[in-house]
C-alpha positions in Angstrom: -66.3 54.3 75.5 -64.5 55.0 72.3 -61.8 58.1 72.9 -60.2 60.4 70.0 -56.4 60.9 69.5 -56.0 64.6 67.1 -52.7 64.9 65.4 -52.3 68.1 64.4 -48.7 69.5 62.5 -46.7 73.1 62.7 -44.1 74.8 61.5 -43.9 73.1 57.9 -45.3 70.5 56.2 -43.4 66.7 56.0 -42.7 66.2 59.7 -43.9 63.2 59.5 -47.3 63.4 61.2 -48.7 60.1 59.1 -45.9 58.2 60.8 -46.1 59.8 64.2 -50.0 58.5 64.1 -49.3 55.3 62.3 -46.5 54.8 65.2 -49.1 55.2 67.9 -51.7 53.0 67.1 -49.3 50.4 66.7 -48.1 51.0 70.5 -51.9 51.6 71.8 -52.3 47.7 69.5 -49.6 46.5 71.5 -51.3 47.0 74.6 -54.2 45.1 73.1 -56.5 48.6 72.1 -58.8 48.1 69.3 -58.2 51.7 67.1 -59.3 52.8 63.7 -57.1 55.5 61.7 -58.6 58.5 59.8 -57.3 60.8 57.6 -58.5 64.4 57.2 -56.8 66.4 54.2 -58.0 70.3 53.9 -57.3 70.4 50.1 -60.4 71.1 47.7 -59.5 67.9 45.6 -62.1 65.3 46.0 -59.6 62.9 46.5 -56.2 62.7 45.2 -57.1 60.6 42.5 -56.4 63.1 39.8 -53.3 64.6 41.7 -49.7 64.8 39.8 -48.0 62.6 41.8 -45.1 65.2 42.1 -47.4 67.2 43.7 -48.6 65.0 46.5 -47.1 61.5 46.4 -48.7 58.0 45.7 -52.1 57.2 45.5 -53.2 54.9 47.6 -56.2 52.3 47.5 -58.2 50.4 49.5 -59.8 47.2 49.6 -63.3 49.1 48.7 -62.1 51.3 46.0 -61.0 54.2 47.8 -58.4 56.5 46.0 -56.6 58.1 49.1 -53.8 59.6 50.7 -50.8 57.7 51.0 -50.3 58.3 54.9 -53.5 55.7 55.0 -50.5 53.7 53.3 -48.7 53.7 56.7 -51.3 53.2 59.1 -51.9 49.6 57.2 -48.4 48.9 57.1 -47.9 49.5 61.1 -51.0 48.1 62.6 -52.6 45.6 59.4 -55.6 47.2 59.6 -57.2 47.5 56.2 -58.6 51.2 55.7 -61.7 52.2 54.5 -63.7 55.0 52.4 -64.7 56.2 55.5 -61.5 56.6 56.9 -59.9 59.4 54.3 -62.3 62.7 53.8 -61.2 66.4 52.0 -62.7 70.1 51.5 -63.5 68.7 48.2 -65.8 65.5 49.5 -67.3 68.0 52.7 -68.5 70.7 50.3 -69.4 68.5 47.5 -71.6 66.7 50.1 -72.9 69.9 51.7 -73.9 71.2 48.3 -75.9 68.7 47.2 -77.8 68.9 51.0 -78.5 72.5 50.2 -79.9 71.7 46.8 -82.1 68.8 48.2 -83.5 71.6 50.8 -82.1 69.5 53.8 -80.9 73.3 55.8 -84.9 74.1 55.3 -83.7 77.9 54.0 -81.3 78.5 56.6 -78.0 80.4 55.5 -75.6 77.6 55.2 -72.1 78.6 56.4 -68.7 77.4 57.7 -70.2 76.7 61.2 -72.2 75.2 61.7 -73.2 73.2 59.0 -69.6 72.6 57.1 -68.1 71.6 60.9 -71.0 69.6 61.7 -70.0 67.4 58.6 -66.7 67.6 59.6 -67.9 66.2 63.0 -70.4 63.7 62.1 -67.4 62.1 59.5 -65.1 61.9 63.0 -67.5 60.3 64.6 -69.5 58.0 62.1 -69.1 54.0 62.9 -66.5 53.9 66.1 -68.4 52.6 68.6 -66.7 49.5 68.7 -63.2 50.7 68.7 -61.1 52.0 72.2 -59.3 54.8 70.1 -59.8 56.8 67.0 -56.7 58.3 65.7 -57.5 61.6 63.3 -54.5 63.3 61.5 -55.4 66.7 60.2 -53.1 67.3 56.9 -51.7 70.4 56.7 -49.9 72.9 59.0 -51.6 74.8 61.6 -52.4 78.4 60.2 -53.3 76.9 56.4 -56.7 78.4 55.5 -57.9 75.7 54.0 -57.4 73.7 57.2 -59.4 75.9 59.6 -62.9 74.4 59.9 -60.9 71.1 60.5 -59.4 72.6 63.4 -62.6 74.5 64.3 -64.5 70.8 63.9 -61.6 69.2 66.6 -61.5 71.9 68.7 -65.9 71.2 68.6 -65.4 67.7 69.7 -62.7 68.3 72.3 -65.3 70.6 74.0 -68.2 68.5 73.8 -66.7 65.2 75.0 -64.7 66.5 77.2 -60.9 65.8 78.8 -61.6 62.2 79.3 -62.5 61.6 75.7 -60.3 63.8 73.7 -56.8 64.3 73.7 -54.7 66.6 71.0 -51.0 66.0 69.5 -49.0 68.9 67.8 -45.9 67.8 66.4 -43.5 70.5 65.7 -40.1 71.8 64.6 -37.2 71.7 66.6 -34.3 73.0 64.0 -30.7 73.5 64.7 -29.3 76.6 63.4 -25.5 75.2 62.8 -24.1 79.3 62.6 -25.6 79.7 66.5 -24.7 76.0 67.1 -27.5 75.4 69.2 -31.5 74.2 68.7 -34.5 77.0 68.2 -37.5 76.4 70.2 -39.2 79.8 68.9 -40.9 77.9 66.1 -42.6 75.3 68.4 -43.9 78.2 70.9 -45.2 80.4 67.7 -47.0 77.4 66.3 -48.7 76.3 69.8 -49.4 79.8 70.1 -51.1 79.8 66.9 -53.1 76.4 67.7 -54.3 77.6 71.1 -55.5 80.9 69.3 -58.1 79.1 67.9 -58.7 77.4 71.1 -56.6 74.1 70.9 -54.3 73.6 73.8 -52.2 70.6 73.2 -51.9 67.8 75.8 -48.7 66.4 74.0 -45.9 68.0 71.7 -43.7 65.6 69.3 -40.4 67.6 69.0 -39.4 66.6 65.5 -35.3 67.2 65.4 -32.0 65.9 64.0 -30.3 65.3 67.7 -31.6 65.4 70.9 -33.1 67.8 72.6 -31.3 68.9 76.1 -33.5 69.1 79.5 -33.2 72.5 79.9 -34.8 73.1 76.0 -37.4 70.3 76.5 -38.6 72.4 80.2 -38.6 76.4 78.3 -40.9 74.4 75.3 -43.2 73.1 78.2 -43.3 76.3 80.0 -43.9 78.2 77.2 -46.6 76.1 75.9 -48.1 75.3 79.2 -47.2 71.5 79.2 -45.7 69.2 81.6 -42.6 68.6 80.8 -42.9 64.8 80.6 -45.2 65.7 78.0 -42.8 67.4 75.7 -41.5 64.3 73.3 -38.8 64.3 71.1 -39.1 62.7 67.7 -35.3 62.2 66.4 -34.5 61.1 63.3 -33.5 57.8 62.9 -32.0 55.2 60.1 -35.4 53.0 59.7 -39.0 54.1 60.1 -39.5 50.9 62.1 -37.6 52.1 64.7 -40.3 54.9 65.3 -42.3 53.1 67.4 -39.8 51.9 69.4 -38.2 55.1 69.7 -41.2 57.2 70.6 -41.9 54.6 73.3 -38.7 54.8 74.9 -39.6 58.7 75.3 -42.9 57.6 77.0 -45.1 59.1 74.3 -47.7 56.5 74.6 -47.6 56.6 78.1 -48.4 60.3 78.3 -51.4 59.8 75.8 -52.9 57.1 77.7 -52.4 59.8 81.4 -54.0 62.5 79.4 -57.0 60.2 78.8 -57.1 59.6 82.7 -56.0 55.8 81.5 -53.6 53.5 83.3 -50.4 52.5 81.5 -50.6 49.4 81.8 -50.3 46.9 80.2 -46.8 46.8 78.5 -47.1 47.0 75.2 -45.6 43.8 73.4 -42.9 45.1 70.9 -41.2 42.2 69.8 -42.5 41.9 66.8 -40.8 45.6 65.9 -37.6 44.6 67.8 -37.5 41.2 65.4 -37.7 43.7 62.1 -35.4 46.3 63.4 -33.3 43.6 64.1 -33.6 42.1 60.9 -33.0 45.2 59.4 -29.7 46.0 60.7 -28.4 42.0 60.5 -28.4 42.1 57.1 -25.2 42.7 55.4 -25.6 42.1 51.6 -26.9 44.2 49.4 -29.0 44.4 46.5 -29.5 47.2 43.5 -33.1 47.1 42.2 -33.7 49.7 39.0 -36.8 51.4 39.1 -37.9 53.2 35.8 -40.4 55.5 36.1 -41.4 59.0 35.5 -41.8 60.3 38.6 -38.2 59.4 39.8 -37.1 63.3 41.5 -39.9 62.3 44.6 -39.5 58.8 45.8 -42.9 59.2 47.5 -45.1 58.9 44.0 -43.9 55.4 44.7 -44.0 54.6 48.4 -46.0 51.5 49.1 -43.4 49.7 46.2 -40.7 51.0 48.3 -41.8 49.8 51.1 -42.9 46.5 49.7 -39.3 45.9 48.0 -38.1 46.8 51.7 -40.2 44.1 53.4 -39.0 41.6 51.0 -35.3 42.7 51.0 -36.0 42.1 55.3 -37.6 38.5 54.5 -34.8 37.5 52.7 -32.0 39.0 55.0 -30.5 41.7 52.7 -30.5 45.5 52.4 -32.1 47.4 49.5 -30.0 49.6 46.9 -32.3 51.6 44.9 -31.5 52.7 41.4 -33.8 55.3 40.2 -33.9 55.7 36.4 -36.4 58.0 34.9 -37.7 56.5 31.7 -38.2 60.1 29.9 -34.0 59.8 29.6 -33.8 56.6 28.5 -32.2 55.9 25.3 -30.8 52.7 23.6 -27.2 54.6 23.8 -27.5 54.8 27.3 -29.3 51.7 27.9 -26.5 49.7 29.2 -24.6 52.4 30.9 -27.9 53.0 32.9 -29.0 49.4 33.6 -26.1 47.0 33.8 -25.2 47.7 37.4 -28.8 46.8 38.5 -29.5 42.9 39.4 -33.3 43.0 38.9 -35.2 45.9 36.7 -39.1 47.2 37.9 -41.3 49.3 36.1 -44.4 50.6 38.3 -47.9 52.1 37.7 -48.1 55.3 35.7 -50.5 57.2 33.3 -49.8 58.7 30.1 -47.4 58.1 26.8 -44.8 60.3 28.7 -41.4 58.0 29.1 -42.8 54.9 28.0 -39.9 54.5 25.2 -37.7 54.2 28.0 -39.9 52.0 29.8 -40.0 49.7 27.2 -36.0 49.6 26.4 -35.8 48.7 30.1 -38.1 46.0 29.3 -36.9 44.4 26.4 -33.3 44.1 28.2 -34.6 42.6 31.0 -36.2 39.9 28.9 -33.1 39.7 26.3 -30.4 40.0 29.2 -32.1 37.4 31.6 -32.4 40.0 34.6 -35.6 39.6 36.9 -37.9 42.0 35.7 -41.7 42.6 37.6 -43.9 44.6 36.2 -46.9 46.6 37.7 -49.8 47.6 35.7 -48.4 50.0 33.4 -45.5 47.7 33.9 -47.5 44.9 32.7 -49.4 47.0 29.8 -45.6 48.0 28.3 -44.3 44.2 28.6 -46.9 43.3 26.7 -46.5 45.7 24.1 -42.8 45.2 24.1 -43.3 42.1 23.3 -46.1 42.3 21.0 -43.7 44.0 18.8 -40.5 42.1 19.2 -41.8 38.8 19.7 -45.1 38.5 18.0 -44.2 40.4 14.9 -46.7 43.5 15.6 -44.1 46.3 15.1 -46.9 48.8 15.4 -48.6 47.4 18.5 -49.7 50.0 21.5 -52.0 51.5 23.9 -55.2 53.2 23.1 -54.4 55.2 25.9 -51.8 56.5 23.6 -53.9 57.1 20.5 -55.5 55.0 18.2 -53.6 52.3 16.2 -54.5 49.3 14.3 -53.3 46.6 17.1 -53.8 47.6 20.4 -52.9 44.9 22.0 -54.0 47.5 25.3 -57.5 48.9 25.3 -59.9 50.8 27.4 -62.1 49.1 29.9 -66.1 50.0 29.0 -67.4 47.3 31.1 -66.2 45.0 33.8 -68.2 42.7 37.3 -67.6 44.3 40.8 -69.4 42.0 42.6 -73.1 41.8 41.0 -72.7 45.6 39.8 -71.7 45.8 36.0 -69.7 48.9 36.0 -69.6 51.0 33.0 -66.9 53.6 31.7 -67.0 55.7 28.5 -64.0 57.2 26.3 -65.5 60.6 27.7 -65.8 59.4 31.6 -65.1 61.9 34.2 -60.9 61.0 35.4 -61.5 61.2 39.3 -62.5 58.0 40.8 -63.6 56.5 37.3 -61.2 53.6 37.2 -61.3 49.9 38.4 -60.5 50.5 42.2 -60.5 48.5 45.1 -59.8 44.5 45.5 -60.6 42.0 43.0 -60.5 38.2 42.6 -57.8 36.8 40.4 -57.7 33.2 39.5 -54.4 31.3 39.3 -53.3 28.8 37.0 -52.2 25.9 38.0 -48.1 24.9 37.7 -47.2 28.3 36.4 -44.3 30.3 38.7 -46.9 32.5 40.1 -48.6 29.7 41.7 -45.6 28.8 43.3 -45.4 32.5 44.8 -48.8 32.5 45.9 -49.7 29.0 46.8 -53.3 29.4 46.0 -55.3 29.2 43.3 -57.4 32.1 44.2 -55.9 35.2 45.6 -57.4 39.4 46.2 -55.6 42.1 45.1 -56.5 46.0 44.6 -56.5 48.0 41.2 -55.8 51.3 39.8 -56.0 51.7 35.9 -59.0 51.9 33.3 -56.7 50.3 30.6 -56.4 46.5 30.4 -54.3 43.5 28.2 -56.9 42.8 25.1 -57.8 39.6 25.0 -58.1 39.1 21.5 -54.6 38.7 21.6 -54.1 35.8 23.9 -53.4 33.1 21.5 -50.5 35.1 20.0 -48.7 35.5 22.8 -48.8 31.8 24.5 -47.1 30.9 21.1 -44.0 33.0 22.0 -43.6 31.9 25.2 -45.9 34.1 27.6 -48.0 32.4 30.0 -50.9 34.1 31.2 -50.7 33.0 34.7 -53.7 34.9 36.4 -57.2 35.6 35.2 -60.2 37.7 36.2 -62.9 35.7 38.1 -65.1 36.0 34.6 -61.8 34.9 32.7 -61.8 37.6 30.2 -59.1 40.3 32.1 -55.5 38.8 32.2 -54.3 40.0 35.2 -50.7 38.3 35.7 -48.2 37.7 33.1 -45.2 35.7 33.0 -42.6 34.4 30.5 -42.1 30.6 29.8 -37.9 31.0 29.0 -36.7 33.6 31.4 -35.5 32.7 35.2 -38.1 35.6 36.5 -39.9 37.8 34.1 -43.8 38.2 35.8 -46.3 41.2 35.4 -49.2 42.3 37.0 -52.3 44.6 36.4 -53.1 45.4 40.0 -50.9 46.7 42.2 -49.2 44.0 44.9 -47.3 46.8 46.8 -50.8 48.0 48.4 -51.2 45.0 50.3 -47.7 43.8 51.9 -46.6 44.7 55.2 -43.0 44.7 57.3 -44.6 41.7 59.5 -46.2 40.0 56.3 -44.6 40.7 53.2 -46.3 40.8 49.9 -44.9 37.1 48.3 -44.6 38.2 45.0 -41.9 40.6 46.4 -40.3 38.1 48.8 -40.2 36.5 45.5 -39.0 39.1 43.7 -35.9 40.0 45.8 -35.1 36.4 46.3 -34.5 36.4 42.5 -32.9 39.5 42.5 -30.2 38.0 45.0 -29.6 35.4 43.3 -29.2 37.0 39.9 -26.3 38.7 42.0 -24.3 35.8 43.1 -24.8 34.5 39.9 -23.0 37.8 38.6 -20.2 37.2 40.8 
């Protein structure tokens, strides 16, 4: 009988509840569990598809097209587990659903309220297609006390009471600060935040203590007593160097033992952990260094580009060295600061983005790349802006842009009207609605044959997931293979280059999709492995 894990967040937001959940269903894995991951954000977007990045970090997609949060990011990463639509719902999707019931007649003139019809939604999401998993892990977003969040918590608190003890168990991760003038750790905000999840009838079985050193006996026993826990039960989450250690480290403090007592379950098994001792060991074994530059936009908040963090991390672990990242934001990138900005970096990358904002810079970073011999990848606006860099200083098409940028006589980058998912012809308009109107989800590529990114790949067919509704024009093909570029990846039809790469440079590739969705610390994404392999090199070359 499938049970449900609830992991709930207090005090502020950022604690680090996605890696707290991601963390434990990679323990309950290693004990051979089956589990599935949800997500369960109280914010009235529909998705976070037309969110500033600044506002709420990466977006990330899945397999089936999903724009979602990025903690859905993490749970792939720890347990390789590809999400799902169903696995990531909001207010937005909830009442946009429950709206549309009304106005069908489906509540047969009943008043339609909070509860029971928006919790029963709530609910009946939870619930929907888990019968052949052991464990369903729900994260509520949020703090406890946000508004917005309360018929999620209402919804849990439903479930916890219907399935009963068995069936249900609840996480609260907390706060734990340490007030340097008093020299000592507060437990106040932990009690006041339990206090304010039982008040709406939500006592926790287990509290993650999220601090910057441990947590003494005699603070870990006043939290339990206060919050009517055992004290075995109270587990402290201290910071550490690498997020792979979390695992390990919340295991050593028996948290997945105490999840599995509270479900009445015995502990054993052992969980088998090598696999995260061989990458934490890898991690700290590696003693040289490398500086990636990564020019973007969205540079002040490192999470508007997690997953290609992470990704550069897993191939910086492959090939035994640590990462150095530069962060350069495009919008201050100017060709007398060019140099100054860029010549300490051994590889340059320029990620997905919307928008003319910065893409000057962008495409100075681009063109010294190419001219200076440095590794350059590109990812889908990367790619768009390489092609347009070139396009003008290659090809001869000084004027040469996007039509995402305004109108202009070669735009060597256009809109997408019509493209193949599957037997579906989808179709997209100038005046299309932003959110969720984009070619998402995984696609086929095909690979050409004796080109650098068939070397990578080592297949001639490969799936990988997209985000953009701009795309390389075609009409322009036969220009560019006659300076060089080599289009080394096609759509399955043939008429959507999807990887670029340049005949005379050491390691100059771009794609249109977005690789960084699809590596993880126990399987790295190639072209990154790739990537950083040439970025090392580049180094010692340097030296």
């Amino acid at each position: 009988m499938t049970k449900y894990i609830f992991i709930t967040g207090g005090v502020v937001s950022s604690l680090g509840k996605g890696l707290a959940a991601a963390s434990l269903a990679a323990l309950l894995q290693a004990r051979g569990y089956r589990i599935r991951m949800r997500k369960l954000d109280p914010y009235l977007n529909v998705d976070p598809g037309t969110m500033s990045p600044m506002q709420h970090g990466e977006v990330f997609v899945t397999d089936d097209g999903a724009e979602t949060d990025l903690d859905l990011g993490h749970y792939e990463r720890f347990t390789g587990i590809d999400a799902k639509k169903g696995d990531n719902i909001t207010t937005g999707q909830i009442y946009s659903t429950l709206l549309k019931k009304e106005r069908r007649g489906d509540y047969l003139g009943a008043t339609v309220q909070v509860i029971p019809h928006v919790t029963d939604l709530i609910k009946k999401f939870i619930l929907n297609n888990t019968e052949e998993n052991d464990f369903v892990l729900c994260e509520i977003g949020g703090t406890v006390g946000d508004i917005e969040g309360l018929p999620f918590f209402e919804a849990i608190r439903q479930i916890g009471y219907e399935l009963g003890r068995e069936k249900v168990a609840f996480i609260h991760l907390t706060l734990v600060p340490y007030l340097p003038a008093a020299k000592e750790l507060k437990t106040k905000p932990t009690q006041h935040s339990v206090k304010e999840l039982r008040s709406i009838g939500i006592q926790p079985n287990i509290l993650l203590c999220r601090a910057d050193r441990e947590i003494p006996e005699n603070e870990r026993k006043k939290i339990a007593q206060f919050c009517n826990i055992p004290e075995a039960a109270v587990i402290p989450a201290i910071d550490v160097k690498s997020i792979f250690e979390v695992p390990l480290a919340l295991h050593e403090h028996g948290f997945d033992n105490q999840v599995l007592q509270s479900l009445g379950i015995n502990a054993d098994p052992y969980p088998n952990l090598q696999v995260w001792r061989d990458i934490v060991r890898k991690v700290y074994s590696a003693t040289e260094e490398v500086t990636v530059g990564i020019v973007g936009k969205y540079t002040k908040l490192s999470d508007a580009y997690k997953s290609v963090i992470e990704a550069l991390t897993h191939g910086c672990i492959e090939n035994n060295v640590k990462l150095n990242v530069k962060w350069i934001n495009s919008r201050n990138l100017n060709a007398k600061n060019l140099d100054s900005k860029l010549k300490d970096c051994h590889s340059i990358l320029v990620p997905g983005g919307f928008g003319d904002d910065g893409t000057d810079g962008k495409i100075l970073a681009i063109n010294y790349a190419r001219t200076n011999q440095i590794p350059y990848l590109g990812i889908c606006l990367g790619m768009q802006m390489a092609i347009i860099e070139i396009a003008r200083n290659l090809v001869g098409l000084e004027d040469a842009s996007s039509t995402e940028f305004g109108e202009c006589k070669n735009n060597v980058i256009g809109l997408m009207t019509e493209w193949k998912k599957g037997d579906k012809l989808e179709k997209r308009a100038k005046g299309s609605d932003l959110g969720g109107t984009m070619r998402l989800g995984s696609y086929e590529c095909k690979i050409k044959e004796g080109t650098k990114t068939h070397e990578i790949y080592n297949s001639l067919i490969i799936s990988e997931r997209h985000r953009h509704r701009y795309e390389v024009n075609i009409n322009y093909k036969s220009q560019f293979e006659k300076v060089g570029v080599i289009f080394s990846g096609m759509s399955d039809e043939g008429d959507l280059p999807e990887i670029m790469e340049l005949k005379n440079h050491k390691w100059f590739i771009a794609v249109q999709f977005h690789p960084e969705l699809k590596s993880r610390p126990f399987a790295p994404h190639p072209l990154f492995c790739s990537f950083i392999e040439a970025t090392l090199k580049h180094k010692n070359e340097q030296i």
